[in-house]
C-alpha positions in Angstrom: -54.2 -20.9 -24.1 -54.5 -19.2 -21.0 -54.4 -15.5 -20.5 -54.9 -13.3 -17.1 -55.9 -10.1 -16.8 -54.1 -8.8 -13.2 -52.8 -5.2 -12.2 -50.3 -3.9 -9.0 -53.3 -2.3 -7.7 -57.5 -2.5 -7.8 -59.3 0.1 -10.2 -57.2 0.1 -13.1 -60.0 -1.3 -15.4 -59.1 -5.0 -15.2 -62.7 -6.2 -15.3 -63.6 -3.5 -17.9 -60.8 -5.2 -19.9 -61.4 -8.7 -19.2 -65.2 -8.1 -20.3 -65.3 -6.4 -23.4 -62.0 -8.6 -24.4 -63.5 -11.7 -23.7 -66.8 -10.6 -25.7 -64.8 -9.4 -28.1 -62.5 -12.4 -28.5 -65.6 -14.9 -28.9 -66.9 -13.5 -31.8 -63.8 -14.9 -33.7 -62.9 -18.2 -30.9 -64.1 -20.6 -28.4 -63.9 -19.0 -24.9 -64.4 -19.1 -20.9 -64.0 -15.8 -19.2 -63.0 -17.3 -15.2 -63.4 -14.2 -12.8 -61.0 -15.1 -9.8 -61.3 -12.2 -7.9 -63.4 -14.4 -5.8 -63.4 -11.9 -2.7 -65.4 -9.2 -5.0 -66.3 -10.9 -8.2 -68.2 -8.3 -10.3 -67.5 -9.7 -14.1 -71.1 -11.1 -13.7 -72.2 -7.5 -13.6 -71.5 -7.4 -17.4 -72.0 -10.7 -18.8 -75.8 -12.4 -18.2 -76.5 -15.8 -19.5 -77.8 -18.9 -18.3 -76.8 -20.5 -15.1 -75.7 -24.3 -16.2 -74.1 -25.1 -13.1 -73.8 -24.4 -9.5 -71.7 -25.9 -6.5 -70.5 -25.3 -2.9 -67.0 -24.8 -2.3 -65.4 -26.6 0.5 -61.6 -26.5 2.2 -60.5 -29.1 4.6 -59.3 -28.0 8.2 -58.6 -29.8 11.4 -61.0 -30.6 14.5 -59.1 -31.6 17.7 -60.1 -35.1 19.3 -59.2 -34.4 22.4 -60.4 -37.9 23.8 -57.3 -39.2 21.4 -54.6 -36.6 22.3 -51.7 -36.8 24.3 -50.8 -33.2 24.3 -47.1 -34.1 22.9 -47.5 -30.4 20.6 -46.1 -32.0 17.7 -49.1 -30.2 15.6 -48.0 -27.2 17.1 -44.3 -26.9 16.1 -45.1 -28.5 12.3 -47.6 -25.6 11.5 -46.2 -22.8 9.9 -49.1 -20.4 9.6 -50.0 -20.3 13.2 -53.9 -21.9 13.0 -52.9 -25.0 16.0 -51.3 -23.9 18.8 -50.9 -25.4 22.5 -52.3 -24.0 25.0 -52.4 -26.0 28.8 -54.1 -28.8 28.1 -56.0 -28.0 25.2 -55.1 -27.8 21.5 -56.5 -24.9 20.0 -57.4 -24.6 16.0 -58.1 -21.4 14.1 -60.0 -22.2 10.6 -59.5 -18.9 9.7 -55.4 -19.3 9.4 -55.1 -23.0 8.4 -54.1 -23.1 4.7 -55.2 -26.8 4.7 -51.9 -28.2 4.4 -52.7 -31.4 6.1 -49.2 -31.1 8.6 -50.8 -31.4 11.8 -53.2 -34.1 10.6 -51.0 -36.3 8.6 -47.7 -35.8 11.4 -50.2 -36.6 14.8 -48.9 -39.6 15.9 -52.2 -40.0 17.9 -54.6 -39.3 14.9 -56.0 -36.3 17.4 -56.2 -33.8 14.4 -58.9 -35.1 11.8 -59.5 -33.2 8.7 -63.4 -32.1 8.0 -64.9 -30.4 5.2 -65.9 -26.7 6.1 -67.8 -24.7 3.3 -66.0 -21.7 2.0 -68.0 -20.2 -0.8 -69.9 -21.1 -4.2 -69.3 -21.7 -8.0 -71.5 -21.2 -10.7 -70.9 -21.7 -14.5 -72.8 -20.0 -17.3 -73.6 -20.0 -21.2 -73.9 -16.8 -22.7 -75.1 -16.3 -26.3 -71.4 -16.8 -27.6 -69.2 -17.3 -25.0 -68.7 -19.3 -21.5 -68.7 -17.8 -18.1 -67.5 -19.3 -14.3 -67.1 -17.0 -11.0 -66.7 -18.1 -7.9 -67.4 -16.2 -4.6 -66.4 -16.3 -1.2 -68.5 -16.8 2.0 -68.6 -13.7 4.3 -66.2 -14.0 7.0 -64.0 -16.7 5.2 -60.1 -15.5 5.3 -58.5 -17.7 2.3 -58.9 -16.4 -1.3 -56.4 -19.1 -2.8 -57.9 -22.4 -2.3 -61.1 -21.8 -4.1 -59.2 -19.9 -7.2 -56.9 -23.2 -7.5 -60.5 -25.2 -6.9 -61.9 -22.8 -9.8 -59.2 -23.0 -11.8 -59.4 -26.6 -11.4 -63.3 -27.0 -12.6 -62.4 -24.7 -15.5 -59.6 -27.0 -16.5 -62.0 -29.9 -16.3 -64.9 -28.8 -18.0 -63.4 -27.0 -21.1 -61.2 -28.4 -23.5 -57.9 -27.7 -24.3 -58.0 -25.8 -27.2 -60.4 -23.0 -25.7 -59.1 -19.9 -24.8 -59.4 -19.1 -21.3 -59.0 -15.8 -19.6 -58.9 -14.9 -16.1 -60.0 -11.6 -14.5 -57.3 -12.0 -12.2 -57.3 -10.3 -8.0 -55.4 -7.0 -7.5 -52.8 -6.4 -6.1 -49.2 -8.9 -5.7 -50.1 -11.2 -3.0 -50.9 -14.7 -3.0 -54.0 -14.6 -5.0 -52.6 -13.2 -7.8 -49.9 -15.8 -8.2 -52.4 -18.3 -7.6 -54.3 -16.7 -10.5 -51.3 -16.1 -13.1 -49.1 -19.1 -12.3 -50.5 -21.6 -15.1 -51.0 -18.8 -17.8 -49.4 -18.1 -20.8 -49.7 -14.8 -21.1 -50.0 -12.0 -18.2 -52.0 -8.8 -19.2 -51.0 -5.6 -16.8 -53.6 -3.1 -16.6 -52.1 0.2 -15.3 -52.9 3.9 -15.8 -50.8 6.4 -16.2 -50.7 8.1 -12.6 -48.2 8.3 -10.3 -49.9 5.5 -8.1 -50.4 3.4 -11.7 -46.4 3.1 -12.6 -45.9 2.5 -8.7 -48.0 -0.5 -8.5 -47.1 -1.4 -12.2 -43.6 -1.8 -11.2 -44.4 -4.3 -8.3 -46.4 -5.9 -10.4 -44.1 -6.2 -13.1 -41.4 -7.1 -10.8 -43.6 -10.4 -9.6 -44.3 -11.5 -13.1 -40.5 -11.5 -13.8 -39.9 -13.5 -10.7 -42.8 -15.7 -12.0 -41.0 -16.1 -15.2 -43.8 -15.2 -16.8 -44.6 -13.1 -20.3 -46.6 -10.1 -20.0 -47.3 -7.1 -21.4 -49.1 -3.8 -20.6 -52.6 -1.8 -21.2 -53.0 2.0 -20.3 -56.2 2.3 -19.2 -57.6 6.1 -19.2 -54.6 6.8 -21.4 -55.3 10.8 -21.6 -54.9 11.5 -18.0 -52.0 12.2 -16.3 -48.2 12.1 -17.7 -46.4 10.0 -19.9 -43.9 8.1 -17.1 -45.3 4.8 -17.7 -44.8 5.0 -21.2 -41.2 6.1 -20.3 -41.2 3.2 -18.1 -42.3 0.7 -20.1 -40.2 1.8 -23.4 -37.3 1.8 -20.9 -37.8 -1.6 -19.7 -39.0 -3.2 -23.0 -42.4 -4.1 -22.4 -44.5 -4.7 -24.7 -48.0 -1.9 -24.7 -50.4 -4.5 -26.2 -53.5 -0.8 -26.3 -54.2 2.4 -24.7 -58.0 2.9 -23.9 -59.3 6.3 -24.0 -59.6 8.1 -20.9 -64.3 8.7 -22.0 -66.5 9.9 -19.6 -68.9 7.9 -21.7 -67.1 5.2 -21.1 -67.5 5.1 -17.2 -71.4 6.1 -17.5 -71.3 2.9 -19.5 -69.8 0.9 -17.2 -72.0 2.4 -14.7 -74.8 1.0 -16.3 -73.1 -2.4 -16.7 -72.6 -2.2 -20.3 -69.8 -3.4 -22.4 -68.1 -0.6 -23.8 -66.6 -1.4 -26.9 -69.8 -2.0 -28.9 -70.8 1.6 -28.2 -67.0 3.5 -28.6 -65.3 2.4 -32.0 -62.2 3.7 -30.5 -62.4 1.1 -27.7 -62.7 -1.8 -30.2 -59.7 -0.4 -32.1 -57.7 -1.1 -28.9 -59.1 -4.5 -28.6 -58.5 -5.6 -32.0 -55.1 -5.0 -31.4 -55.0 -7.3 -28.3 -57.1 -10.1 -30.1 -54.2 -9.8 -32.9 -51.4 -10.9 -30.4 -53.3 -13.1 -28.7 -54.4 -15.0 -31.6 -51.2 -14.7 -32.9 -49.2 -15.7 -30.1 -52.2 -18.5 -29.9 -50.6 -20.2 -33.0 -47.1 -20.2 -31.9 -48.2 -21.2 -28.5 -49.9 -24.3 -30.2 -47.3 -24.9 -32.7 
């Protein structure tokens, strides 16, 4: 089973909640906590265990052989994000903007447009005292989040077996990432708060799941603070509110230590009991 943890907007608490969830869930089941937010990865703030594995991350992009090209600017008219363009009598290729599609390369009828490895960031897997952990970061100055959260989500699939539960501390936000990151999951966690700016992105976001065709449902972080539209908004739409986690200022001192929360607040592991619940539950129908 796959679950990710996403939100219409960054700070809502996703990485508090993928944390302590994940922690909590493997004291009952077989896990692998996957943080995707590969641009800022900070999941390995909480969890510490031992580094198993560690790889480079590479994308493929074109190099222009100009002792082969005619200049015909086929490779220029079959690109549709703008990284070969034509310029005089030079073919010009920006790495930054080329989403590796292999169009230029595969359509050149002079073979002028070679693909070549070009390193975009790392990977490294790790074994905690219950629980898996894999994060994967990008290289400074590298543009593309999505091909190494599909080449993550691919070494996660890989290495762990089927019947482990794996949950991804998903990007922010609604953009390509994020479906990258929530397209193969079975279940879709929205963390929101309720603030104005909370229900605004939690409508955007809730809108793309739906598109998706995906199930979700919704934790209120900082519940407390404040007004009670996204509960309106939720009840009114018939989402599902899987918890509510206490708006604690011990909580965030916590946090700010880089400690799990719930194994200091019993309120906080009331909440999560109640997401373990439906997920294992929905775990067994999902199987069945």
């Amino acid at each position: 089973m796959k679950i990710a943890i996403a939100s219409g907007k960054g700070g809502t608490g996703k990485t508090t909640l993928a944390t302590n969830l994940s922690s909590y869930l493997a004291e009952f089941h077989p896990l692998v906590l996957v943080d995707l937010d590969v641009e800022e990865p900070n999941s390995g703030l909480f969890i510490h265990g031992e580094l198993i594995h560690s790889e480079d991350t590479f994308k493929k992009i074109p190099i222009w052989d100009k002792n082969k090209c005619t200049l015909c600017g086929l490779c220029q008219e079959v690109c549709n994000f703008h990284s070969v363009i034509k310029l005089g009598n030079q073919i010009m290729v920006f790495p930054e903007l080329c989403h590796g599609c292999y169009a230029c390369s595969e359509l050149c009828p002079d073979e002028a447009l070679p693909m070549i490895s070009e390193k975009m960031g790392e990977l490294k897997y790790y074994e905690t005292g219950s629980f898996s952990f894999v994060e994967s970061k990008l290289d400074i100055g590298q543009e593309q989040a999505v091909p190494l959260i599909a080449q993550t989500i691919a070494y996660v699939e890989k290495t762990f077996p089927d019947d482990i539960v794996k949950l991804y501390d998903s990007p922010p936000g609604t953009s390509c990432p994020v479906i990258e990151a929530t397209k193969t999951a079975d279940l879709i966690i929205l963390v929101t708060e309720p603030t104005p700016f909370g229900l605004h992105d939690l409508k955007l976001a809730v809108a793309t799941m739906r598109e998706l065709k995906k199930r979700f449902a919704v934790v209120v972080n900082r519940y407390g603070i404040g007004n009670d539209d996204v509960l309106t908004y939720c009840n009114g739409e018939d989402i599902h509110i899987l918890a509510k986690l206490p708006n604690n200022r011990k909580i965030a001192e916590l946090y700010s230590r880089g400690s799990l929360v719930y194994k200091e607040i019993p309120e906080v592991e009331r909440e999560l009991e109640k997401i373990a619940i439906y997920i294992l539950n929905m775990k067994v129908r999902v199987k069945k």
